[in-house]
Rosetta silent file (secondary structure, phi, psi, omega in degrees, C-alpha in Angstrom):
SEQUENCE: XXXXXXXXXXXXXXXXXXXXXXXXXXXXXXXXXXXXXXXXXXXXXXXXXXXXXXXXXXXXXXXXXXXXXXXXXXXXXXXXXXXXXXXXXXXXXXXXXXXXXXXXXXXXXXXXXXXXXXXXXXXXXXXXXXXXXXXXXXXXXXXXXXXXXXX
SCORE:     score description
SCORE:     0.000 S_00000001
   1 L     0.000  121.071  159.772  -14.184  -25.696  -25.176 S_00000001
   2 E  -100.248  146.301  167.594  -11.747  -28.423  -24.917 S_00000001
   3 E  -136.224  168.010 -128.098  -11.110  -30.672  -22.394 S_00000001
   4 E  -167.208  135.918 -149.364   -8.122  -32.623  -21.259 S_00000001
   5 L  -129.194  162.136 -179.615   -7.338  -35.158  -18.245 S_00000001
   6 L  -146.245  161.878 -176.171   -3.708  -34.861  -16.490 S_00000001
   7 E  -154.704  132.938  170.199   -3.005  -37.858  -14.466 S_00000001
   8 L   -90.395  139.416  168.406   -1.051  -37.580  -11.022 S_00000001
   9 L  -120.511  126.581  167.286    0.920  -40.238   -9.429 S_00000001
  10 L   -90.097  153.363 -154.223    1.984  -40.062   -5.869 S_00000001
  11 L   -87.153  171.311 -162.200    5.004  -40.868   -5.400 S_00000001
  12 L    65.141   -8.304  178.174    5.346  -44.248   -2.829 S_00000001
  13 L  -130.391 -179.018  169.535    1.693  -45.474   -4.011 S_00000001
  14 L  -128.607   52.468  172.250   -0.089  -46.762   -6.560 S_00000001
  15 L  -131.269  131.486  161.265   -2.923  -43.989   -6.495 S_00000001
  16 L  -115.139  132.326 -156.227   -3.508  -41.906   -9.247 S_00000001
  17 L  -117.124  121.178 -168.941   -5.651  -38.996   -9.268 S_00000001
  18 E   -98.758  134.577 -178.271   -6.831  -37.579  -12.706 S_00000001
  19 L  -125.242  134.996 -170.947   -7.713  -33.440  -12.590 S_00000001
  20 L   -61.851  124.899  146.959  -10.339  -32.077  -15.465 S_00000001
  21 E   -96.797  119.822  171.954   -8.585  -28.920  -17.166 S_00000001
  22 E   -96.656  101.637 -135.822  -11.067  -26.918  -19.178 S_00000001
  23 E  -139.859  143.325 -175.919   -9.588  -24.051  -21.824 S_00000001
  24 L  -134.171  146.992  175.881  -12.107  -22.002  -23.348 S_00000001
  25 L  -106.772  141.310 -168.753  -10.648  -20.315  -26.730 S_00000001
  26 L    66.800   43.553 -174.621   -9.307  -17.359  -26.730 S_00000001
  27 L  -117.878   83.026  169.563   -9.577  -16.954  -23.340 S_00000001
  28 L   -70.374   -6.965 -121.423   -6.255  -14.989  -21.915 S_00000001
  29 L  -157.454 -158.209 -153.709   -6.982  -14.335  -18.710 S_00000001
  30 L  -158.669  141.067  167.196   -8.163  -15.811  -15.185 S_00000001
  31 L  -130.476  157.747 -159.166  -12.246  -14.639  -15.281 S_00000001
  32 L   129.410 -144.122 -172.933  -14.080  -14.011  -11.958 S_00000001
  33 L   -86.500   24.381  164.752  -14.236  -11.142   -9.741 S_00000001
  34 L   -97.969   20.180  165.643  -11.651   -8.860  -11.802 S_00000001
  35 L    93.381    3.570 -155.693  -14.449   -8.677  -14.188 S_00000001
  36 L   -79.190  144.130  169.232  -12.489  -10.329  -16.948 S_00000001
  37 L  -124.013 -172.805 -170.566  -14.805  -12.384  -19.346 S_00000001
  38 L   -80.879  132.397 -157.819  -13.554  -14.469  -21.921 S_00000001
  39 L   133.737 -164.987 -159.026  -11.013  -12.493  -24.542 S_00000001
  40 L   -70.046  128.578  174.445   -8.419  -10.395  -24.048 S_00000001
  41 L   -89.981  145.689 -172.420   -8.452   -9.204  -20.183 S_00000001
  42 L   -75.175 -178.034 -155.020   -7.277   -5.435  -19.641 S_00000001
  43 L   -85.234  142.833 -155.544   -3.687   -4.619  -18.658 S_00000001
  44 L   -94.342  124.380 -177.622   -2.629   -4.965  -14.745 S_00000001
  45 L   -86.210  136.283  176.380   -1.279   -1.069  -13.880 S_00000001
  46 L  -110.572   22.592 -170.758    2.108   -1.856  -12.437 S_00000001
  47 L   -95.510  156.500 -169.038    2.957    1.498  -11.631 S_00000001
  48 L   -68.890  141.358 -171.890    3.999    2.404   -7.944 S_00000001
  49 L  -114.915  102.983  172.945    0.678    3.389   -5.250 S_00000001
  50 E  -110.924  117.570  161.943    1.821    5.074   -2.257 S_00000001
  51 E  -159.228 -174.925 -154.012    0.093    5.885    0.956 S_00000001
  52 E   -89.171  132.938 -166.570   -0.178    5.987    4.365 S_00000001
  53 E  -106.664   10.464 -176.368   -0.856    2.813    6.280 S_00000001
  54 E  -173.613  143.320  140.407   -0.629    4.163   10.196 S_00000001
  55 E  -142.762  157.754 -173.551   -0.564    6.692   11.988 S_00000001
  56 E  -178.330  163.840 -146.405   -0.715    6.445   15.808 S_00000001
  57 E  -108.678  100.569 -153.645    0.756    7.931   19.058 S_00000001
  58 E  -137.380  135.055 -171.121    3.836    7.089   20.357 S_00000001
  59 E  -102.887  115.634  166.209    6.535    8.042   23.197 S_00000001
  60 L   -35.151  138.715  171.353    9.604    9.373   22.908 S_00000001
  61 L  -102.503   33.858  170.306   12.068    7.946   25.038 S_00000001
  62 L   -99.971   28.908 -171.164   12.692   11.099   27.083 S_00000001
  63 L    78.624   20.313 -168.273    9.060   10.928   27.461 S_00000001
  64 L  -110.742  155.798  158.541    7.432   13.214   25.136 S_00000001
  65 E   -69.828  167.722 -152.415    4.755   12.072   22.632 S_00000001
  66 E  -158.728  160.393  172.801    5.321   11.786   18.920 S_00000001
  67 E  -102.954   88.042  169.871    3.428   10.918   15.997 S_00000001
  68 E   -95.742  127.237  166.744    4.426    7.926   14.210 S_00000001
  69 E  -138.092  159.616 -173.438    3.504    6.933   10.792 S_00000001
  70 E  -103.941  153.012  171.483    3.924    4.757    8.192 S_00000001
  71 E  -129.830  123.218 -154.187    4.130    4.825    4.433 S_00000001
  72 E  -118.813  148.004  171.916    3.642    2.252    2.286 S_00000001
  73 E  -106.824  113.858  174.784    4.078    1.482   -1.691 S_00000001
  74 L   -85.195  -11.043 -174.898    0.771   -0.867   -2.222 S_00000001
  75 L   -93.083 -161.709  179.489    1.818   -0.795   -5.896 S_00000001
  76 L   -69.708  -24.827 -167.600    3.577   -3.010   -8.630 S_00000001
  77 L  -117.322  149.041  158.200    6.993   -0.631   -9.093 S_00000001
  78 L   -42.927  115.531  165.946    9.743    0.619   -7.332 S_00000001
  79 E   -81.792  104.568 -165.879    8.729    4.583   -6.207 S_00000001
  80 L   -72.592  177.180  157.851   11.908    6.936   -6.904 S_00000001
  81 L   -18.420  128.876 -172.526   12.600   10.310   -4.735 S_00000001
  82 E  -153.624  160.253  171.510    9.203   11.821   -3.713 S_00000001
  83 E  -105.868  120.367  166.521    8.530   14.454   -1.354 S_00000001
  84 E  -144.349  162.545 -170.115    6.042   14.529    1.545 S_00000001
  85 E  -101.514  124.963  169.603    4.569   16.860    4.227 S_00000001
  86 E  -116.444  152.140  162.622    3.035   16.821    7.628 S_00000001
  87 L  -168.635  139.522 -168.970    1.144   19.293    9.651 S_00000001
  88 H  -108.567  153.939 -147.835   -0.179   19.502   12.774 S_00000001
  89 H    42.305   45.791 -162.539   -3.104   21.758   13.132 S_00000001
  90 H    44.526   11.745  161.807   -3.317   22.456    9.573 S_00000001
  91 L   -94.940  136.475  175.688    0.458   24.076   10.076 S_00000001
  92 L   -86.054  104.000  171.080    2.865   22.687    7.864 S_00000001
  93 L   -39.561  -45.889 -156.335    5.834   21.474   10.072 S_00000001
  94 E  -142.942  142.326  147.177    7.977   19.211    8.413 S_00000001
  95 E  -125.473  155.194 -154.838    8.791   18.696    4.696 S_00000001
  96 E  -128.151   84.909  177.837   10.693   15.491    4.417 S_00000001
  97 E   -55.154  132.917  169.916   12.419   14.123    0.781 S_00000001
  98 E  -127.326  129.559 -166.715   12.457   10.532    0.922 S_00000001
  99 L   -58.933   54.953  170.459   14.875    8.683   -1.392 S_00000001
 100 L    98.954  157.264  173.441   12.698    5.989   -3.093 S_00000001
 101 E  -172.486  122.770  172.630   10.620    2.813   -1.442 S_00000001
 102 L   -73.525 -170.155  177.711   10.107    0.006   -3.168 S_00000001
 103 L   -61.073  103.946  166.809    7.020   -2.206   -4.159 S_00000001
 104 L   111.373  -14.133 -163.608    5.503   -3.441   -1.049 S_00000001
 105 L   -74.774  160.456  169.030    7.604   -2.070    1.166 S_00000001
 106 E  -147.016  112.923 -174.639    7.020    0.025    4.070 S_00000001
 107 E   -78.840  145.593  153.586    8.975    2.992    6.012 S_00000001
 108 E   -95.433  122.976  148.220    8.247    4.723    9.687 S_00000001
 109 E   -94.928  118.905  165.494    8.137    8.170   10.175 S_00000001
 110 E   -87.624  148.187 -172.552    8.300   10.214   13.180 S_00000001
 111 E  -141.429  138.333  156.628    7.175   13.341   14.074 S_00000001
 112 L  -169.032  155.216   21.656    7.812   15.276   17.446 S_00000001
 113 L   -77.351  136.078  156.309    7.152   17.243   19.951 S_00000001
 114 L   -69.083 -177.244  178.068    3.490   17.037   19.630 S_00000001
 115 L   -74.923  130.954  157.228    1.891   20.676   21.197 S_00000001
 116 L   -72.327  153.091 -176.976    1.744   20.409   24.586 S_00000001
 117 L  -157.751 -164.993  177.021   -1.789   19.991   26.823 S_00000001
 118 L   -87.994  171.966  167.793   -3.371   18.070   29.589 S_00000001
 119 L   -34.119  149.368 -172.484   -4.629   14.775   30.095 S_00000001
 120 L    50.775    3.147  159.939   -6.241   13.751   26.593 S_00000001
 121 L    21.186  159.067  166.127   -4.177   16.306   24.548 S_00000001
 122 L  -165.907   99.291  178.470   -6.025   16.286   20.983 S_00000001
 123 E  -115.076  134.232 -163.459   -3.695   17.378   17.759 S_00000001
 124 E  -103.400  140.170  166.219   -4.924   16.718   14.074 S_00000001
 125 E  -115.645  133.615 -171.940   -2.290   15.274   12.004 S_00000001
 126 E  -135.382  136.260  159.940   -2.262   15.649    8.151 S_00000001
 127 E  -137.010  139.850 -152.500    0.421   13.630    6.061 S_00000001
 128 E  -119.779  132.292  129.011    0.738   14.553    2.754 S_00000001
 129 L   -48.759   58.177 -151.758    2.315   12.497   -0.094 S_00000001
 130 L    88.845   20.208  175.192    4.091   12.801   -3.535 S_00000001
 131 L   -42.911  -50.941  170.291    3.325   16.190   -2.796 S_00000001
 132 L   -88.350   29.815  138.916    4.947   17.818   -5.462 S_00000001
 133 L    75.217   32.857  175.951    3.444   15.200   -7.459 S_00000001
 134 L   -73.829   18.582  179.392    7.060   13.376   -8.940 S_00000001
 135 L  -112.739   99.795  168.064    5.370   10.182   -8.778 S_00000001
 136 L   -70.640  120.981 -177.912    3.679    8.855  -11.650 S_00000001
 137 L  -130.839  160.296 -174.358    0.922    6.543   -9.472 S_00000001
 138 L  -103.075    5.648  117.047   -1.816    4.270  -10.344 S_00000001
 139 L  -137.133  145.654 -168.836   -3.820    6.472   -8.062 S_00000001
 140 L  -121.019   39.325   21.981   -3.082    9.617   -7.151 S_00000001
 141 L    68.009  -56.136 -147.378   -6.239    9.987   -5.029 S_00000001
 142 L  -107.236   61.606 -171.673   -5.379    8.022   -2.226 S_00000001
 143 L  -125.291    2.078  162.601   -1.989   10.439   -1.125 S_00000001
 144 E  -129.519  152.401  165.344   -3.605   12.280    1.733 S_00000001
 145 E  -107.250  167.157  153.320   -4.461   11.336    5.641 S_00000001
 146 E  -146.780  140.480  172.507   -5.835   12.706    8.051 S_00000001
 147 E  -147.083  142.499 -163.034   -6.132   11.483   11.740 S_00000001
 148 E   -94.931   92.858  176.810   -7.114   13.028   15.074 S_00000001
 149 E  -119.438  117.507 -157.737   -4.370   11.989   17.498 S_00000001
 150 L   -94.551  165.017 -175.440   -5.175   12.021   21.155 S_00000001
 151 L  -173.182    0.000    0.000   -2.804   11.485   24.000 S_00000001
C-alpha cells in the first residue's frame, strides 16, 4: 500500500488542508458493499431493465376510471421497440408496441374503461412487459405486475 498527501489551498486564505489517499495494488475497483475485494472487480451489466414503477387509479375526464401506469427503464442502455400487454381480470385487453425508452426514463400508460360496479369496484390489473421477449435485459424476471385496483 502506498500512501500519498495532496495539499488543498482555498482560494482567499492561507489555509491548507492536506487529504491521505491510500492505493492498494492492483486494486481496480471501489470495494464495499458491491462485494468487490481487492483485484479485478466484475463487469457492471449495462444492458437495458424495464419494469413497471406504478400503477394506480385514475379519472378520466368525462368521469370514468382508468388505470394508469408507468414503465420505467431502471437499466444502463437505451431499450429499442418492445411489446407489452395488459389485462384486466386475467383477459388480455390491450397489446400496445412501444417505440423504444431510454435509460432512466419513464412513460405513462393508460388504460380505460375499467368494468363497471358499485362503490369500491375491485378489478385486477396485470401488465406485462417485453412480452415477446425483443429485449435483451439484465433481468428478465422483474417484467410482470400485478395489482388489485379498487375504485
Amino acid at each position: 500500500m502506498s500512501i500519498k498527501t495532496v495539499g488543498l489551498k482555498v482560494a482567499g486564505g492561507a489555509l491548507a488542508v492536506a487529504f491521505v489517499v491510500a492505493a492498494m495494488a492492483g486494486h481496480t475497483g471501489r470495494a464495499g458493499a458491491d462485494g468487490c475485494k481487492p483485484g479485478p472487480c466484475p463487469a457492471i451489466d449495462t444492458r437495458p431493465d424495464l419494469v413497471v414503477n406504478f400503477v394506480e387509479v385514475a379519472q378520466h375526464p368525462q368521469g370514468w376510471p382508468m388505470a394508469r401506469f408507468g414503465v420505467r427503464n431502471q437499466g444502463l442502455s437505451n431499450a429499442g421497440t418492445f411489446t407489452l400487454k395488459v389485462l384486466i381480470n386475467g383477459q388480455v385487453v390491450n397489446v400496445v408496441p412501444v417505440a423504444g425508452l431510454w435509460a432512466g426514463d419513464v412513460t405513462t400508460f393508460v388504460y380505460w374503461p375499467l368494468p363497471a360496479g358499485g362503490s369500491k369496484s375491485k378489478t385486477s390489473i396485470e401488465v406485462v412487459l417485453d412480452t415477446n421477449n425483443e429485449i435483451d435485459e439484465s433481468n428478465e424476471l422483474n417484467n410482470v405486475t400485478q395489482a388489485v385496483l379498487i375504485y
